[in-house]
C-alpha positions in Angstrom: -11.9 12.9 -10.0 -13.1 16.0 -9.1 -10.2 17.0 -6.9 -7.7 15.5 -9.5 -9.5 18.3 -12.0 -9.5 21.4 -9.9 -6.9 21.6 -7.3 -3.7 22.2 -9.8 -1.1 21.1 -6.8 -2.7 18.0 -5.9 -3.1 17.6 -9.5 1.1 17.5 -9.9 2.0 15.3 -6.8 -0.8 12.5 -8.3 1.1 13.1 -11.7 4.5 12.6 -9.9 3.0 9.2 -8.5 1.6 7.8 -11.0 4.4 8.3 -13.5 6.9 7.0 -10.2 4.8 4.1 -10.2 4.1 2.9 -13.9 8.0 2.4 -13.9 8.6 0.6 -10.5 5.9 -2.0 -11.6 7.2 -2.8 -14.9 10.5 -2.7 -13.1 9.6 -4.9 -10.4 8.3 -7.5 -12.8 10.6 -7.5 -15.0 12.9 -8.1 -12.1 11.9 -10.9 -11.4 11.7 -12.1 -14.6 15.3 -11.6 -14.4 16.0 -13.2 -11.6 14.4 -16.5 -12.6 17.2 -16.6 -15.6 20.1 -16.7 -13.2 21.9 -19.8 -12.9 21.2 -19.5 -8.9 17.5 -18.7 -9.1 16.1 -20.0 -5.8 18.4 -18.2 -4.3 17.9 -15.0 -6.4 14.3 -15.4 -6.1 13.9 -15.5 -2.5 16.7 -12.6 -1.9 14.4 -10.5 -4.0 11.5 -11.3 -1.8 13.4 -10.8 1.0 14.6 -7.5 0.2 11.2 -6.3 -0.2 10.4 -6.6 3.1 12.9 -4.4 4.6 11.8 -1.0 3.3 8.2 -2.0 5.6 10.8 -2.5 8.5 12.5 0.9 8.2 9.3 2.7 7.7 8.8 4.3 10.8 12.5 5.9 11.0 11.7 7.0 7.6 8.7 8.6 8.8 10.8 10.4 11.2 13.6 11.6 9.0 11.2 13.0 7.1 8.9 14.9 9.8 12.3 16.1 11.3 13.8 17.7 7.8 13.7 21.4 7.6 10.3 22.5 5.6 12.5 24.5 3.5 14.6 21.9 2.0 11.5 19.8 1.6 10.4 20.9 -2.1 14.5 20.1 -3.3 14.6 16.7 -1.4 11.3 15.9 -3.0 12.9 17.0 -6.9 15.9 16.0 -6.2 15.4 12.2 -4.9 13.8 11.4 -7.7 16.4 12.4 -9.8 18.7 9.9 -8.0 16.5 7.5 -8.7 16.5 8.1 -12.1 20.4 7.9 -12.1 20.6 5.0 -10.2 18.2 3.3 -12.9 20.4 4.1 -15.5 23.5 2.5 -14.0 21.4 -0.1 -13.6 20.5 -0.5 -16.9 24.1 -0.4 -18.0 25.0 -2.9 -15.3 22.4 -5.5 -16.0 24.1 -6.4 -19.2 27.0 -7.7 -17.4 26.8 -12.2 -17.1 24.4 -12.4 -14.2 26.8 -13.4 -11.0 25.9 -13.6 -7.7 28.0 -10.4 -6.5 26.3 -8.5 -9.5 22.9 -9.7 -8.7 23.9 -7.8 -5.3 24.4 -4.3 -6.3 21.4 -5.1 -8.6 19.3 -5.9 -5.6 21.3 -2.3 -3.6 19.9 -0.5 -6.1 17.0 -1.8 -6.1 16.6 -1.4 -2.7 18.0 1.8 -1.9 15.3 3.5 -4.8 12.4 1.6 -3.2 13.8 3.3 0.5 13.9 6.6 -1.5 10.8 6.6 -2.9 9.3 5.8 0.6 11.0 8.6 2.2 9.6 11.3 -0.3 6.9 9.4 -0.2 6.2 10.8 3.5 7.6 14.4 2.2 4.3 14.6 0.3 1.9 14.1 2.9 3.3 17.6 4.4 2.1 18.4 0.9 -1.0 16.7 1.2 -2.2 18.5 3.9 -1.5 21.5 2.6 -3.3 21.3 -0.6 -6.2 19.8 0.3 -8.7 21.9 2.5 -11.0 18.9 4.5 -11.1 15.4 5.1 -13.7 15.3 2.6 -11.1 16.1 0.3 -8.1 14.0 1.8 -10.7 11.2 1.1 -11.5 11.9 -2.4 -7.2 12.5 -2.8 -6.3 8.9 -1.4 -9.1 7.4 -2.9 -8.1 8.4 -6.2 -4.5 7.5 -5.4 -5.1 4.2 -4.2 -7.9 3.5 -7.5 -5.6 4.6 -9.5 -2.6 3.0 -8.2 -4.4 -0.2 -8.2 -4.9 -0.2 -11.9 -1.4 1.1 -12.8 -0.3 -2.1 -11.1 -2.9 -4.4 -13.1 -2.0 -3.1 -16.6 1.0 -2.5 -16.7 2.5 -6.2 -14.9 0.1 -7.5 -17.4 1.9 -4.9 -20.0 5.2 -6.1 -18.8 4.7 -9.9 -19.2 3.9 -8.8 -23.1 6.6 -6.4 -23.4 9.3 -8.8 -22.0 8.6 -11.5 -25.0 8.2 -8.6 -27.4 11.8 -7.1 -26.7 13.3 -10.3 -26.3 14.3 -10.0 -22.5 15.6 -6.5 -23.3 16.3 -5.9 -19.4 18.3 -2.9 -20.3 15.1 -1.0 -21.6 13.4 -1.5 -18.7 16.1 0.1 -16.6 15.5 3.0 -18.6 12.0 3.0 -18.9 12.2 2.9 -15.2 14.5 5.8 -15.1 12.6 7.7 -17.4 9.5 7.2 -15.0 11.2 8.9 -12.1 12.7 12.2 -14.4 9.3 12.9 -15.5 7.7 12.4 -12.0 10.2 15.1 -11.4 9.4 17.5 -13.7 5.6 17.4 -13.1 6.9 18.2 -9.6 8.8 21.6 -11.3 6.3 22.5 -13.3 4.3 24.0 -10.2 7.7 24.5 -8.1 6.0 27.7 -6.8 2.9 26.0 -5.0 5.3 23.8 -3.5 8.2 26.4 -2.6 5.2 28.8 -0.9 4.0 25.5 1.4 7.3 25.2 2.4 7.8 28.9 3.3 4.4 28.6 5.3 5.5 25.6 7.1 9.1 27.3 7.5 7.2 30.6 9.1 5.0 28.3 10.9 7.8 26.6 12.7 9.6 29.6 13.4 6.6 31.4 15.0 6.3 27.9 17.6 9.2 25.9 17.6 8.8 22.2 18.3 11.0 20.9 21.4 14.2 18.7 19.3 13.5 15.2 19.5 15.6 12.1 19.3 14.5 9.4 16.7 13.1 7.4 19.8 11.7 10.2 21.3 9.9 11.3 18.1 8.8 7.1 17.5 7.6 7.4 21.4 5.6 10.1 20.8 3.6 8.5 17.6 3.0 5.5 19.6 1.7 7.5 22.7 -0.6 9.2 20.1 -2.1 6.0 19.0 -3.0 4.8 22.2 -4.2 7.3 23.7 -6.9 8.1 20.6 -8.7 5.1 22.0 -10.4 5.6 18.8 -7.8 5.3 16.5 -6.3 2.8 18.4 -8.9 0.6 18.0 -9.5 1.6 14.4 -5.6 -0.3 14.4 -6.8 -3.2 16.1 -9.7 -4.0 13.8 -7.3 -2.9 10.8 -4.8 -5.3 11.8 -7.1 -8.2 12.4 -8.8 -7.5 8.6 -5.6 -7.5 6.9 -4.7 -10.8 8.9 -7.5 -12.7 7.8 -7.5 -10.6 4.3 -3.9 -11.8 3.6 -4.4 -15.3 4.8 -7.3 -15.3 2.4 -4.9 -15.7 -0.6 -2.5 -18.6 0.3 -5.8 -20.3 1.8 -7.9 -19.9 -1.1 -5.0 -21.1 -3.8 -4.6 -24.0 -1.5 -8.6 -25.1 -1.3 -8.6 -24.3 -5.4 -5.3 -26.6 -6.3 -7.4 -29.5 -4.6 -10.8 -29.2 -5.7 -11.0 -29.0 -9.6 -14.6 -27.9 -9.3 -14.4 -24.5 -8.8 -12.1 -24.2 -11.6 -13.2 -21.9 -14.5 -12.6 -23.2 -17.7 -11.2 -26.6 -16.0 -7.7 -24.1 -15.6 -6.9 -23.7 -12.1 -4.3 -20.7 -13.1 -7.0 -19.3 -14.9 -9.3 -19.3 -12.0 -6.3 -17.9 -9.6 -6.3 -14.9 -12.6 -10.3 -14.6 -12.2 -10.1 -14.6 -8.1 -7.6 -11.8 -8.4 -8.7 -9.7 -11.0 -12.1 -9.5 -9.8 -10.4 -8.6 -5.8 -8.5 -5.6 -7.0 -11.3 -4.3 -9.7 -14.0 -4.4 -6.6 -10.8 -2.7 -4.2 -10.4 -0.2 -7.2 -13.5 0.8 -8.1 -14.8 1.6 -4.4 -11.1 3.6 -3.8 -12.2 5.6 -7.3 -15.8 6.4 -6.4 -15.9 7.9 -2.6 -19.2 9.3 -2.9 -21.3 6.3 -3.6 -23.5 6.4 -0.9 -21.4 4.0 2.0 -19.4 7.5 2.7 -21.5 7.9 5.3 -20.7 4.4 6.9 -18.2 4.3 9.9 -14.8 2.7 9.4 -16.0 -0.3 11.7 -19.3 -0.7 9.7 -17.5 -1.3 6.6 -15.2 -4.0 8.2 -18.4 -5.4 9.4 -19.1 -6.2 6.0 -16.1 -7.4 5.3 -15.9 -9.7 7.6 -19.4 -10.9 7.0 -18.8 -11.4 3.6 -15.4 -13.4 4.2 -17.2 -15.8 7.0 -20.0 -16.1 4.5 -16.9 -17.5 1.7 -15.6 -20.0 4.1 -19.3 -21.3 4.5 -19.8 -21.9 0.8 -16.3 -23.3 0.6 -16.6 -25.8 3.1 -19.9 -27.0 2.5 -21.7 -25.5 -1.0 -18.2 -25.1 -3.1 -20.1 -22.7 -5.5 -17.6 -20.9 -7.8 -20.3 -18.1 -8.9 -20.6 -17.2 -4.8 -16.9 -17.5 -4.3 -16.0 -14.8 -6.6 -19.1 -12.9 -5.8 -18.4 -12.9 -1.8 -14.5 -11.8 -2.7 -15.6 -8.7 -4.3 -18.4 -7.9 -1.5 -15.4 -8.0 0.8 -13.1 -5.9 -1.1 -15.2 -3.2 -1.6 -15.0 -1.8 1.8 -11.5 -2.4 2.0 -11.0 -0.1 -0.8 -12.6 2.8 1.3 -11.2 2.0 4.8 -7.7 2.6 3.4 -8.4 6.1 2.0 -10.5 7.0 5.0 -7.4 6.2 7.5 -5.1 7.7 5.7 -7.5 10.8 5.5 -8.6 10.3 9.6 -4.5 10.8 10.2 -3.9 13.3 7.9 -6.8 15.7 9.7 -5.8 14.5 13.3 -2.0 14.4 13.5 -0.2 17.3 13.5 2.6 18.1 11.2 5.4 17.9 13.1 4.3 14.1 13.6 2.6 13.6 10.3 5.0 11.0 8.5 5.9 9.2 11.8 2.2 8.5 13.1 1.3 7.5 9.3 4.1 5.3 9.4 4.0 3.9 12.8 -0.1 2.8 11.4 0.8 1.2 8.8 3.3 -0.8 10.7 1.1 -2.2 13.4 -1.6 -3.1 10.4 1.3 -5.0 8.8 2.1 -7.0 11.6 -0.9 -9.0 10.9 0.0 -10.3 7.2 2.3 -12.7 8.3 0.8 -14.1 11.6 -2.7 -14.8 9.4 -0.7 -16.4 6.9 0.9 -18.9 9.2 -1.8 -19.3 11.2 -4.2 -20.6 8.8 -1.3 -22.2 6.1 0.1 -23.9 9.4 -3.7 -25.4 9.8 -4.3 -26.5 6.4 -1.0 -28.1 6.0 -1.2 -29.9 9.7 -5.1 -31.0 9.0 -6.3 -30.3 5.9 -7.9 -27.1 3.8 -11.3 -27.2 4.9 -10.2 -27.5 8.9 -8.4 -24.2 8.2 -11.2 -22.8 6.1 -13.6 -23.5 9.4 -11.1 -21.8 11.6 -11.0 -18.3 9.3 -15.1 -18.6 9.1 -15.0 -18.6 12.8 -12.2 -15.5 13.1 -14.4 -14.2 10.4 -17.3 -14.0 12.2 -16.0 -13.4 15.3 -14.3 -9.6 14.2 -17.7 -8.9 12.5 -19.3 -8.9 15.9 -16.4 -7.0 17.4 -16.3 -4.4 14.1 -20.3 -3.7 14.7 -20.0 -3.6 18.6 -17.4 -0.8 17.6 -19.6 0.9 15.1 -22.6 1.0 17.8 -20.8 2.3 20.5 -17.7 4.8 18.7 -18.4 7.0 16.4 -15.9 7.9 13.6 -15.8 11.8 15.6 -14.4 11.0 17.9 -11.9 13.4 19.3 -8.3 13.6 19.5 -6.3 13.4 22.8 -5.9 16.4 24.6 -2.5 18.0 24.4 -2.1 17.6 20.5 
């Protein structure tokens, strides 16, 4: 909270994101709300689910365009992006009152889509920014920590705020488009308001370039490059792997776990299995918030692979007690030991890239990350869904103890033998 307090330009581009982000998750909710009142509402439902998937696929280009675009047009991109969005929420919010047809369902679903691609883009515009503004990883830690914490709870309150707000305006979809709109203008502003921070960055970084001009790069020249910088920082690299392997068996934890709880009523609370579902969740993001909110809580000192360790630990330790002891107290109490690491590895990467990468590459390394992590979502969720459907729940729950365990030995072999200090690759 610190940083938040008494570094005025980081202070504005948190503003901008939080306000950016109250709207889309009222939006997005809302959304699908929507969606689900349309006459073809499989269909709408899955094309909204669909949709959201492409702006992870165009990432890395995104991170390019944005490393590649002139640091002096940066600031007015930034600004002026968001303004867009704000327009294109107000068309939409005059659109949406049309009958809900499939062609207008489209260009509901364009605009929705082309804002979420926007707000990516400037998204990687503000790391330049980032790094700027903030003086040491020390700092870029406490920055994404409290982006992420904060983030996290924006997205708790306000879809629960939405689900009450909906009923209270009686499916007013129009004033969500606004509210959405309004979200993005003022996310704007707080970006004016310290125009001059921002405009003297970019003059810096202008200067900078000037002085040392970077060799022009094709888009798979410049995609080439961020891979060749992730392999050849064997430590990031494996950082990646062990990231991607978490978020496998992290993601496959929730479609697992709902399928174990819909058939075995005794680790219901209250006898409600949707209430249950609401505890299992609420208590993962709180223990993923909290940890991202307070940096300095003593496991700052832990490597990145020490942390998964105990994630790992902890999630071989649930698929024990939910094959064999079925102890609701433990389950919810081993899901937040697991998440609380998670909630500092994030911040730490992105704080690790932000001090190693240089500018010119910033966007496109960050991207390129996240990307490879990514890839493991899906293949955990098949993997261990395939299993439990095939067999049965507590076959697939063995198989995940086992992964489980097997990553924890390869997270504190990593942690013995690599530490966090490792240096960069020569030559950038």
């Amino acid at each position: 909270m610190n940083i938040y307090l008494h570094n005025r330009p980081f202070r504005a581009l948190a503003n901008a994101s939080f306000l950016s982000s109250i709207g889309s998750v009222l939006f997005n909710f809302v959304f699908l709300v929507y969606a689900q009142t349309l006459p073809f509402k499989t269909l709408a439902l899955s094309l909204v689910t669909a949709i959201n998937l492409l702006p992870q696929l165009l990432a890395v280009p995104s991170g390019y365009l944005a490393d590649r675009l002139a640091p002096r047009r940066r600031f007015t991109a930034m600004v002026g992006l968001r303004l867009v969005q704000a327009a294109a929420y107000v068309g939409l919010a005059f659109i949406i009152q049309a009958p809900g047809t499939l062609g207008l369902f489209a260009v509901l679903l364009a605009i929705n889509l082309g804002s979420d691609l926007l707000a990516d883009f400037t998204g990687n515009l503000v790391m330049h920014y980032q790094k700027h503004v903030l003086a040491n990883q020390d700092e870029y830690q406490q920055g994404f920590g409290l982006l992420s914490g904060v983030g996290n709870l924006i997205s708790l309150v306000f879809q629960a705020l939405g689900a009450s707000l909906i009923v209270l305006l009686h499916h007013n979809y129009v004033v969500f488009g606004l509210i959405n709109a309004a979200s993005f203008a003022l996310a704007a502003l707080a970006l004016l308001h310290d125009r001059a921070v921002f405009r003297a960055a970019d003059q810096a970084a202008q200067d900078a370039q000037t002085a040392a001009p970077q060799a022009s790069e094709s888009m798979r020249q410049g995609i080439g490059h961020a891979l060749r910088f992730i392999t050849q920082d064997h430590f990031l690299f494996s950082i990646i792997g062990l990231a991607l392997g978490v978020n496998a068996l992290g993601t496959g934890l929730d479609g697992l776990l709902t399928v174990l709880l819909a058939n075995v009523p005794r680790l219901w609370f209250g006898a409600s299995f949707g209430t249950t579902v609401a505890v299992v969740g609420v208590a993962a993001s709180l223990s993923t918030t909290v940890a991202a909110l307070f940096m300095h809580d003593g496991l700052q000192r832990w490597s990145l692979p020490a942390l998964a360790a105990v994630t790992m630990v902890a999630l071989a330790a649930e698929s024990a007690n939910l094959v064999w002891w079925q102890n609701r107290g433990a389950m919810v109490a081993l899901i937040v030991v697991a998440c609380y690491p998670v909630g500092k590895i994030n911040p730490r990467l992105s704080a690790i890239v932000l001090s190693r990468v240089d500018a010119a590459h910033l966007a496109t390394v960050s991207a390129a990350m996240q990307t490879l992590v990514m890839i493991g979502a899906p293949a955990g969720t098949a993997v261990f869904l395939g299993i439990a459907n095939l067999a049965q729940p507590t076959s697939a729950w063995l198989v995940y103890g086992v992964c489980a365990a097997l990553m924890a030995g390869v997270a504190v072999v990593l942690a013995l033998h690599q530490p966090e200090s490792g240096k960069r690759p020569a030559g950038d």
